[in-house]
N, C-alpha and C positions, 0 to 999 in steps of 0.2 A: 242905595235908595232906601231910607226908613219908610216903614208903613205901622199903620196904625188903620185898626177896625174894632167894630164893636158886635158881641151876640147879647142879643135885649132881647127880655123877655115881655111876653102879656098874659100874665099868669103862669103856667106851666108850660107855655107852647112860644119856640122863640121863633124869631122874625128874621126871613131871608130875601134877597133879595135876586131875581133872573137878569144875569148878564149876556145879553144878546151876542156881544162878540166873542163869548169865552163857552155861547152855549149851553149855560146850568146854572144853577142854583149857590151862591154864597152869602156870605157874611155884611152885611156895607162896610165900606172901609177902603183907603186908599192910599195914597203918599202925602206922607206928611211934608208940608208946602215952607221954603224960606221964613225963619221967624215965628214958622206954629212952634208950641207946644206940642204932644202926643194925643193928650184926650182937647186939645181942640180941634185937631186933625180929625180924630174920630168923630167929635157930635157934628163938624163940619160936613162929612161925606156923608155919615149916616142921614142929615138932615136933607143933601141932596139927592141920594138915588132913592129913600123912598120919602120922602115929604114929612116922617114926624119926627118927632121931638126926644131927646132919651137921655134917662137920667142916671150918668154915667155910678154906678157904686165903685168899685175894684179894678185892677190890672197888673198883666201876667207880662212880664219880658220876656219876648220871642227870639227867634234869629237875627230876625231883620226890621222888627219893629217894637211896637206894643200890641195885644190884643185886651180889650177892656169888656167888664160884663157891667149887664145895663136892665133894665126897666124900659120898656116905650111906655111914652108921654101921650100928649096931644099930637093928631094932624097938624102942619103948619106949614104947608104947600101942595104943590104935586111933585112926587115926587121921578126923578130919570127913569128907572123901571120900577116893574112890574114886583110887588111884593106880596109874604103870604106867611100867614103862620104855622110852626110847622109842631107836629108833636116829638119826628123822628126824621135822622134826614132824607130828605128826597133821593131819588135813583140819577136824579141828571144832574149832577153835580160841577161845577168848574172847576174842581180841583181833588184830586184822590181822597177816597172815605177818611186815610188814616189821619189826614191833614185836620180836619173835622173833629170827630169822633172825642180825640181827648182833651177837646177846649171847649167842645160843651158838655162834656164831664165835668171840667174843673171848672166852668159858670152854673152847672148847678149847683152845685157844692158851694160854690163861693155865696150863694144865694141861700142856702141853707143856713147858712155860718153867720150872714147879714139878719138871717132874723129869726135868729136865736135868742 
């Protein structure tokens, strides 16, 4: 199963979103569906679990997917859960720190490099 998610930023501080059955805090992002592309899959899901908008820049090949760095946009719904900006990650996380840690390293940097 390919997956594809997105870390978007708003300003310096990126946007996560609480996954009630997994208990913590991620990325939005999900399985890329029959006939998607990667970064459709991505503004797809991102656009579902939290309601806005993202403007996808760059993307990293992962093991089992893509993961893309991004910009939030506008609102433009509501979105499945509960979202929150963050400066550094949270403690309740849905998946091990080290899983984390160096993808939003390399989207801030890729962020850096974008506006240079």
């Amino acid at each position: 199963m390919r997956t594809a998610y997105c870390i978007a930023f708003c300003g310096d501080r990126f946007l996560m979103v609480y996954n009630p059955k997994r208990n913590g805090w991620e990325m939005p992002g999900g399985k890329v569906e029959e006939g998607e592309c990667d970064i459709e899959a991505a503004r797809r899901e991102f656009r579902e679990e939290c309601g806005m908008d993202v403007d996808i820049v760059c993307g990293l090949e992962t093991e089992d997917g893509m993961v893309f760095c991004g910009e939030v946009r506008e609102r433009i719904g509501q979105g499945e859960m509960e979202m929150r900006l963050f400066d550094e990650l949270p403690e309740q996380l849905s998946f091990p720190y080290c899983e984390y840690a160096p993808l939003i390293a390399w989207a801030r940097e890729a962020r850096r490099g974008r506006r240079a």
